[in-house]
C-alpha positions as CSV (number, residue, x, y, z in Angstrom):
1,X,-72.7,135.2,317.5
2,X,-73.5,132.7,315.1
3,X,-74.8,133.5,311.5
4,X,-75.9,131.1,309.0
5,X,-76.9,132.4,305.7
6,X,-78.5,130.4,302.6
7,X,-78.2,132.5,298.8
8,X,-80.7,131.8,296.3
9,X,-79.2,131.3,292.6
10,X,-80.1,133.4,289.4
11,X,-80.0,133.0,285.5
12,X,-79.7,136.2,284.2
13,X,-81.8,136.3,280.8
14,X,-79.9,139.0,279.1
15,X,-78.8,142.5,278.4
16,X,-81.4,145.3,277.4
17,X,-78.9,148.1,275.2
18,X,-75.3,147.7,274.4
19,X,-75.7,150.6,271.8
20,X,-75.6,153.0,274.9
21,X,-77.1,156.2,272.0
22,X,-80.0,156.7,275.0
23,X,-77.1,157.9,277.3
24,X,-77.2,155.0,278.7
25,X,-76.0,151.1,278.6
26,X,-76.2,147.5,280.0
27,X,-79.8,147.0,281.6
28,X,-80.2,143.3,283.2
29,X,-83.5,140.8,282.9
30,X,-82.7,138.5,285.9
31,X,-84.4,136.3,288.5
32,X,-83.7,134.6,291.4
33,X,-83.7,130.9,292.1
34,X,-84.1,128.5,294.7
35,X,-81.9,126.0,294.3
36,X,-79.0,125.4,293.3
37,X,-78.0,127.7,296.9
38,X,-75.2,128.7,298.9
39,X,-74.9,127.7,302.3
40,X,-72.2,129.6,304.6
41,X,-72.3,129.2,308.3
42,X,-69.8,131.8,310.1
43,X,-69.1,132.3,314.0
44,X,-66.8,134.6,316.1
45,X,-63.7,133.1,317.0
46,X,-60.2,133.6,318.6
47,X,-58.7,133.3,314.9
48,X,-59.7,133.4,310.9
49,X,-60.5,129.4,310.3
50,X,-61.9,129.0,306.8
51,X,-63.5,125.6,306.1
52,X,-65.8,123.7,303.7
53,X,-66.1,124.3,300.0
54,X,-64.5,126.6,298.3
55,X,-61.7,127.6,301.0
56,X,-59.3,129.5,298.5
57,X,-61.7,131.9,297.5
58,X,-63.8,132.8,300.4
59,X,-60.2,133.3,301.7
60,X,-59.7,136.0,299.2
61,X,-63.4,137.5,299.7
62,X,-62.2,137.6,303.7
63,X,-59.4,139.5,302.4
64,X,-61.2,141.6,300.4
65,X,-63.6,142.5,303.4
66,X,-61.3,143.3,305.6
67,X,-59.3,146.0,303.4
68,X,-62.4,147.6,302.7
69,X,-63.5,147.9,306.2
70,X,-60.3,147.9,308.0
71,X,-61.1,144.8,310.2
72,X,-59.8,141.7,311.7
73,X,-61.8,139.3,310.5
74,X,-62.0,137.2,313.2
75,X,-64.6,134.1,312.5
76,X,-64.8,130.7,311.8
77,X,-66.1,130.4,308.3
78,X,-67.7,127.1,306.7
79,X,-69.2,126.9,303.3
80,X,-71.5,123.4,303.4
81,X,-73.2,124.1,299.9
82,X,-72.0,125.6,297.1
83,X,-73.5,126.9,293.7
84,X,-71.3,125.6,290.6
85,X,-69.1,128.3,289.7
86,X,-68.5,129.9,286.1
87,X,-72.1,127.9,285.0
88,X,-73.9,131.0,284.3
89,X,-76.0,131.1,288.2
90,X,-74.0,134.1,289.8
91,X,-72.0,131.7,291.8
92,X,-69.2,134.8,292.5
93,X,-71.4,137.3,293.4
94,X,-73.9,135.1,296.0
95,X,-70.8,133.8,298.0
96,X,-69.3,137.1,298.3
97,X,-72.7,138.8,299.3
98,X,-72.2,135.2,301.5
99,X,-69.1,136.2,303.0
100,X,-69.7,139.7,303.4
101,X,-72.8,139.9,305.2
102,X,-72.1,137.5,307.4
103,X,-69.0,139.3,308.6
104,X,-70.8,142.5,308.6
105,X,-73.3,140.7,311.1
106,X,-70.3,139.2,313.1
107,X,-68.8,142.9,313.4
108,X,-71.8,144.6,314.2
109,X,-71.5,146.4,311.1
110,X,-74.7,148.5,309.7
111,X,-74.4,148.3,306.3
112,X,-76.6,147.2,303.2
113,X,-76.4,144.8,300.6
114,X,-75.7,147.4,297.8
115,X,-73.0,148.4,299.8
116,X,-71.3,145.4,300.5
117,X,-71.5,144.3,297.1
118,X,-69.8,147.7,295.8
119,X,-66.9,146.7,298.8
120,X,-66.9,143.3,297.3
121,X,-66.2,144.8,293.5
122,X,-69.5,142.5,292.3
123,X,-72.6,144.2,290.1
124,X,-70.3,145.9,288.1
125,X,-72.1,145.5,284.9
126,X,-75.1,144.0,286.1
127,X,-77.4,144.4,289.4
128,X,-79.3,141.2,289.2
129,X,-76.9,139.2,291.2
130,X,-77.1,141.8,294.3
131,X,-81.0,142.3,294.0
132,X,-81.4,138.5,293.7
133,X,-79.4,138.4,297.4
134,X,-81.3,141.0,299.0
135,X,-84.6,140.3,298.3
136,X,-84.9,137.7,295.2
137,X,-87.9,137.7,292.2
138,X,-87.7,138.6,288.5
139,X,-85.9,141.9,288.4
140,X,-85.1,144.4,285.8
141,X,-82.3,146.8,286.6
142,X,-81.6,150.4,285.3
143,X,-78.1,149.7,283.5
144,X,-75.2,152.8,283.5
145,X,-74.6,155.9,282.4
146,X,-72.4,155.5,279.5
147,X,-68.7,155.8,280.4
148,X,-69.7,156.1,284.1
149,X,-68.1,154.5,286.8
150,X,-71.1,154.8,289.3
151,X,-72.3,152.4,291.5
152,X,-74.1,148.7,291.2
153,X,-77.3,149.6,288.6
154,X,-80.4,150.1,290.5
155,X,-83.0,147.8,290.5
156,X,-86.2,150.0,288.5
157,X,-88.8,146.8,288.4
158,X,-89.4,144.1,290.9
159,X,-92.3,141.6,291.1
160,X,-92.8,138.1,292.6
161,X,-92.4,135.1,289.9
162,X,-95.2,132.4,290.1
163,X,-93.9,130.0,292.3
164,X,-95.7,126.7,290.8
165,X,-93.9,127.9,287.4
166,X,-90.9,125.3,287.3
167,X,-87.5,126.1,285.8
168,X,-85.3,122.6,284.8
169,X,-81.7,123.0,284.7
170,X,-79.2,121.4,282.4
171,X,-75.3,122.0,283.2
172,X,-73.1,119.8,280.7
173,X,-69.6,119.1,281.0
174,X,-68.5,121.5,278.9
175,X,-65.9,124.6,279.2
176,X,-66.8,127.2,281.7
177,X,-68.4,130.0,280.8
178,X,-66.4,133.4,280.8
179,X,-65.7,135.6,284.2
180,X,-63.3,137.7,285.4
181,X,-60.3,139.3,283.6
182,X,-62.1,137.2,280.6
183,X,-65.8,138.6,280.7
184,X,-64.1,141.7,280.8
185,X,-61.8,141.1,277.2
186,X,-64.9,139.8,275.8
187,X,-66.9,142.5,276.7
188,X,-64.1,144.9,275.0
189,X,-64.3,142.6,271.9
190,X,-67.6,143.8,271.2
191,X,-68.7,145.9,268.0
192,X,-70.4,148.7,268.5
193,X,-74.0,147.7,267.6
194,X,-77.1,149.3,266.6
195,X,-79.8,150.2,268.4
196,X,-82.2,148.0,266.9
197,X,-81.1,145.3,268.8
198,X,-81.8,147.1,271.9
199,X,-85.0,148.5,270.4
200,X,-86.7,144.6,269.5
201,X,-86.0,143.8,273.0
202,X,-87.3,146.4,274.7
203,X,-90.5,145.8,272.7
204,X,-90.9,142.2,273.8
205,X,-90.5,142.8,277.4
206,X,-92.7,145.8,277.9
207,X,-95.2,144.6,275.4
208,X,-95.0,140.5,275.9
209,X,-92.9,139.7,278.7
210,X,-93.9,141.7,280.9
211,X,-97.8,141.6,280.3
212,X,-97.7,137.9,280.6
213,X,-95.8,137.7,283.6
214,X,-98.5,139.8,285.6
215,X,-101.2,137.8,284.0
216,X,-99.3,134.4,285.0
217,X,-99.8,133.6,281.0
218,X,-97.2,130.6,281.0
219,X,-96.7,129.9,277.4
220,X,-96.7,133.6,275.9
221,X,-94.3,134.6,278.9
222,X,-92.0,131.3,277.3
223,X,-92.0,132.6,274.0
224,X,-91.0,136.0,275.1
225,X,-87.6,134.2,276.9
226,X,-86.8,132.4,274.2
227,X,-87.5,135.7,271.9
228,X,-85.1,137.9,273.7
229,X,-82.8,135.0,274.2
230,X,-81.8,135.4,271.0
231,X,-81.8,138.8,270.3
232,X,-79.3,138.8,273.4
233,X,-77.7,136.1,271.3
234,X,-76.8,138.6,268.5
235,X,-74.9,141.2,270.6
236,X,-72.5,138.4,271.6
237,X,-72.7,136.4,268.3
238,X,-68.6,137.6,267.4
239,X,-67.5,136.3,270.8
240,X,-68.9,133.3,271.3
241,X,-69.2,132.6,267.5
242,X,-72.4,132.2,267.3
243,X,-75.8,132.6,269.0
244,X,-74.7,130.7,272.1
245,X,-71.6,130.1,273.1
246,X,-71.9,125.9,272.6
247,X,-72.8,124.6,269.6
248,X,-74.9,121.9,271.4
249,X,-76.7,125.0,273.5
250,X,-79.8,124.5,270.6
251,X,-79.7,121.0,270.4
252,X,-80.5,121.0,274.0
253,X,-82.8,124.1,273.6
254,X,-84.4,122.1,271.1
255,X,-84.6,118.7,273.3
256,X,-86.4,120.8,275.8
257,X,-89.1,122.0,273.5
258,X,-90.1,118.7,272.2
259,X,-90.4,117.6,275.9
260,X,-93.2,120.3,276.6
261,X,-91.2,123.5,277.6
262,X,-93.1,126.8,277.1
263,X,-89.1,128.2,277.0
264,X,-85.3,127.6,277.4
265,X,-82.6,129.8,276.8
266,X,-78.7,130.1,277.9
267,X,-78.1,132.4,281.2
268,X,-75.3,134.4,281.1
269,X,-72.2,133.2,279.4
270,X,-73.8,129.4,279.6
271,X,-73.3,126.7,279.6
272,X,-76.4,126.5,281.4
273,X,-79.3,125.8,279.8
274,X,-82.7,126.4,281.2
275,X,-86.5,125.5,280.0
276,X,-89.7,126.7,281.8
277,X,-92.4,124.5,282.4
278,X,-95.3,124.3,285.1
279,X,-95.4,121.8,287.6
280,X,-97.2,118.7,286.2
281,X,-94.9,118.7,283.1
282,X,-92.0,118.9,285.2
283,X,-90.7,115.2,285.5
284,X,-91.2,114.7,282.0
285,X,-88.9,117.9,281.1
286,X,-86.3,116.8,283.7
287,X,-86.4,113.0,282.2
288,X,-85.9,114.4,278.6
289,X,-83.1,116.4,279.6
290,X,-80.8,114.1,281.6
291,X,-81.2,111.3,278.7
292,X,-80.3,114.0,276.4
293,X,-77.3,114.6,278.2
294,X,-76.4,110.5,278.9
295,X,-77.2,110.1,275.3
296,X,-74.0,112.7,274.1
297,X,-71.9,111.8,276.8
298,X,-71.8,114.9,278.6
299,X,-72.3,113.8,282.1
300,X,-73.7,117.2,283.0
301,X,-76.0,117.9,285.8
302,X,-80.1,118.0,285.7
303,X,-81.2,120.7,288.0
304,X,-85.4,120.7,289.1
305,X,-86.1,124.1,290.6
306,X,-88.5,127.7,291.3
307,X,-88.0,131.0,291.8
308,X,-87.0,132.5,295.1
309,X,-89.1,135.4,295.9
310,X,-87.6,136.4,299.0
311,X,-83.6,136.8,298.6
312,X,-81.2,135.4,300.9
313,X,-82.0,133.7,304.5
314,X,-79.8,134.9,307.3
315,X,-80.3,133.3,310.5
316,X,-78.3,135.1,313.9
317,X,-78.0,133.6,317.4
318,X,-76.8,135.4,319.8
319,X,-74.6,134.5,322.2
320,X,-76.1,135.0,325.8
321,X,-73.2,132.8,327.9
């Protein structure tokens, strides 16, 4: 058997409630990407051969499999495209969704995305990564029950994002942003906040964001990103000392307004920046952006891409000799 698998990417565009007074916390805004994308090609073998990009750690995701399901994880494995990691576009998560399914598929194992991703310790504060994999669009996930140590949050709104809408990615050369052992410390920094955070954002999404998503209203649905951008901004404001977590995050935000975007915003921990704009504007956006990265010597990467609606391709060819 041979399986070849291609991830989307995702920015995640914030957190709903860290106040947690409604019993519960967390709640994700996400959506999935086409491009950047994880390739992985796997096929059984006599052996474990790991090859490609990213060998150390898809040897520790192999590992990883293979305690939770108590298997020899006999395949050749070769990553051929990667998604930057620790750039804010759930790099971790799509290559161990990757890794895991394709292993599942090479072990005749019957078991679902959620479930792999649970295996694979991934979606453990937010479900847009694993939703994004399994069957891509702008999602909206149910967050936990506070001090709860269930499962990967539940996806509670799903719908297909116009795919003529572009999104222009900016990564400068700048210091990762947080994962791991240090997402979790920051996280643990975090004052306890009030609700009215939580309480503005949940206004613009059900009454703006939303709304203008389902009526394909470009500019009002920019206004609303950039809107809760910022009021994500302020839960995290002690941590990353300040509103984002690089001081040249607005400049750039900025840059990408003046060049026609409806909206921009950081995903995630940064430092990638992103700006919405439709099609036509597109090259003019993407122009704007690299010189604004030449021009402060960041030697960052431009990105050009649109939402993936349909979650991860796995391809499987049996083999019949």
């Amino acid at each position: 058997m041979q399986v070849t698998i291609k991830t989307p990417s995702r920015i995640h565009l914030g957190l709903i409630d860290l106040d947690g007074g409604l019993g519960r916390i967390y709640g994700s805004i996400g959506l999935a990407l086409d491009n950047p994308s994880i390739i992985l090609e796997a096929k059984e073998s006599d052996t474990l051969q790991i090859i490609g990009a990213d060998s150390e750690r898809v040897k520790a995701m192999v590992e990883m499999f293979s305690q939770a399901y108590n298997i020899d994880p006999l395949a050749e494995i070769n990553v051929t495209q990667i998604i930057p990691e620790h750039v804010g576009l759930g790099s971790g998560t799509q290559l161990s969704l990757a890794v895991a399914s394709a292993l599942s598929h090479i072990n005749r194992l019957s078991v679902d995305i959620r479930e792999l991703a649970a295996s694979m310790k991934r979606g453990q504060i937010s479900g847009i990564g694993t939703e994004s994999f399994r069957k891509g669009g702008f999602v909206i996930d149910s967050g936990k029950k506070v001090n709860s140590v269930e499962g990967i949050p539940l996806p509670i709104y799903r719908i297909n994002f116009p795919e003529d809408w572009t999104f222009i990615l900016a990564i400068p050369s700048v210091e990762k942003g947080l994962s791991g052992k240090e997402e979790e410390s920051a996280f643990e920094k975090i004052s306890p906040k009030s609700s009215k955070i939580a309480k503005n954002i949940c206004r613009l999404l059900q009454m703006k964001m939303l709304p203008a998503l389902v009526e394909k209203d470009i500019a009002i649905f920019g206004q609303s990103l950039m809107e809760v951008d910022k009021e994500v901004g302020l839960y995290f404001k002690e941590v990353q000392n300040g509103i984002y977590k690089e001081p040249l995050t607005q400049r750039l935000i900025d840059c990408m307004i003046d060049a026609g975007s409806y909206g921009a915003g950081q995903s995630s921990w940064g430092p990638v920046v992103y700006g919405l704009i439709d099609d036509a504007g597109a090259q003019k956006l993407e122009s704007a952006v690299d010189s604004f990265l030449g021009e402060n010597n960041l030697n960052g990467t431009v990105i050009r891409t649109h939402a993936n609606n349909q979650g991860a391709k796995i391809s499987i060819i049996e083999d019949t000799s």
